[in-house]
C-alpha positions, 0 to 999 in steps of 0.5 A: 725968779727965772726969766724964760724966752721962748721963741717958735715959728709963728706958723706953729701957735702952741698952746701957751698954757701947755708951754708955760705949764710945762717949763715952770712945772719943770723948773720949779720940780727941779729947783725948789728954790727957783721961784715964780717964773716970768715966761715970754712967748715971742713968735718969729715971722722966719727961722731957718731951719724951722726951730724953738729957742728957748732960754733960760735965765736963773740967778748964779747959786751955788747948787746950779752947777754944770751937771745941774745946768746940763740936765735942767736944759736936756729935761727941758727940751724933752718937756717941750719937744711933744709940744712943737713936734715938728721942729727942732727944740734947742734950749740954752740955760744962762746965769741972770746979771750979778745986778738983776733985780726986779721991784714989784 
């Protein structure tokens, strides 16, 4: 289950459905064996530069190698660039804690 934190400028108001659409459809197209993904939409009062950070945070297996890495975060920021069009988009791809668990 990725874990997904999207942080914007509060001025900008994305539609969230266009975001988590978006990066779960991504992700998930990407890795089918990522699974239902957790997205958190957070708007920032200031940044400066005006800009999007997104993270995301997957579990360490042994197919999300560096190439894997590096293209899900590229792919990711072109998805979600013509959604916040006049912002810089960074995007940052981590492993979750060996001790990650979630109890539904």
């Amino acid at each position: 289950m990725p874990q997904i934190d999207c942080y914007y400028p509060k001025e900008i108001s994305p539609e969230e459905s266009k975001v988590y659409h978006a990066v779960e459809s991504l992700i998930t197209a990407s890795d089918s064996k990522a699974g239902v993904c957790k997205i958190r939409l957070h708007a920032v009062d200031k940044t400066k530069p005006k800009h999007v950070y997104l993270i995301v945070a997957l579990l360490d297996k042994p197919h999300r190698d560096e190439e894997f890495m590096q293209t899900l975060a590229s792919n990711l920021a072109a998805k979600i660039k013509p959604i916040f069009s006049d912002v810089l988009v960074s995007v940052e791809i981590r492993f979750l804690a060996r001790a990650y668990t979630t109890i539904s």
